[in-house]
N, C-alpha and C positions, 0 to 999 in steps of 0.2 A: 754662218748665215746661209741660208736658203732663196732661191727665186723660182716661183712659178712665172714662166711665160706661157703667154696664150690670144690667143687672135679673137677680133672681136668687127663683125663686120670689114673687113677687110684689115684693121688697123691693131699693131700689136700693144697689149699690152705687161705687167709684170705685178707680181706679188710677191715682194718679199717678205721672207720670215726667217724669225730664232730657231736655232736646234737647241734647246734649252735656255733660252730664254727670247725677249721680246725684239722682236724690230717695227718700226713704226715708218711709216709711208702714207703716200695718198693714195686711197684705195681707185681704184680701177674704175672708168664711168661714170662716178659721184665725184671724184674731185675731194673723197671727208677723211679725215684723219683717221688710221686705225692703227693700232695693234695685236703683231700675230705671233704667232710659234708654231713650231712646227714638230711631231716626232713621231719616231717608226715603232708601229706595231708590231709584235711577237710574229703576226704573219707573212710581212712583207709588207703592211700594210700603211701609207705614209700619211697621214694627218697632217694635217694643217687648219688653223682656226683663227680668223681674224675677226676683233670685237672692233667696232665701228666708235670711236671716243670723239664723237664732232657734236653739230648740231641736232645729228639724228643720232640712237643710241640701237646697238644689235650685233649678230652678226655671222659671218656667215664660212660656213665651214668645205672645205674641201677633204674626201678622201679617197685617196689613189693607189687601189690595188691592182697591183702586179703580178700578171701570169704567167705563164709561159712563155704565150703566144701574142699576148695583147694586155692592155690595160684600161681600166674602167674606172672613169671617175665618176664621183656620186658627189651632188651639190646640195647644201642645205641653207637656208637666210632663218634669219629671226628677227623681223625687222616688218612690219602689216603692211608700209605701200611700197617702198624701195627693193631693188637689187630678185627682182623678176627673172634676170639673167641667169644668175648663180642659185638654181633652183632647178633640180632634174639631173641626168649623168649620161654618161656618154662612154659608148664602149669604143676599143677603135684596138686594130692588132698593130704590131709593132712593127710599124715604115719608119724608115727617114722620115718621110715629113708630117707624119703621125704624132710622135713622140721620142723623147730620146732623154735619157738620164745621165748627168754626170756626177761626180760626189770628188771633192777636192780631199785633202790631205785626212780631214777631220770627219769626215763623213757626209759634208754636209752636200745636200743634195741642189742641184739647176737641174728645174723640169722644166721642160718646151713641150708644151699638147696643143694641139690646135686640130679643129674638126676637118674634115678634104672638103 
């Protein structure tokens, strides 16, 4: 299992997800039940996609590609009035409090991103 951490108006949040298969949580800001997964692209490239299974139904995908120098995440929703947030990306080079990746025994990866 996987965690995205990420800060949101001052206050942290977390996403977790499957590396082959599902983890389910309360999605971030809505408070609605989802489930996600999560898996790496041939480029480095780390997908994550959480479907929104509550009252409202959608959902919204993150993908975090890894450079060099820095890393860029790019946000998608599928959802017409909700999750405005998670919509757009954000490039940022790689500080301490930037970002930072860790992967336990299995691969599986804890991202902490958060904007300065």
């Amino acid at each position: 299992m996987g965690t995205l951490y990420f800060t949101h108006k001052n206050k942290p949040w977390t996403v977790s997800f499957g590396m082959g298969s599902m983890a389910t949580g309360s999605f971030p800001l809505y408070h609605l039940w989802y489930a996600a997964s999560g898996a790496w692209l041939f480029d480095g490239t780390l997908l994550i996609r959480a479907h929104i299974i509550d009252a409202y139904v959608g959902s919204v995908q993150f993908q975090l590609s890894f450079q060099e120098d820095g890393l860029t995440i790019f946000m998608t929703k599928k959802e017409e009035s909700l999750f405005q947030e998670f919509s757009g990306h954000l490039y940022c080079r790689l500080q301490p409090q930037c970002v930072s990746v860790k992967a336990d025994s299995h691969n599986n990866p804890d991202i902490c991103a958060a904007s300065p």
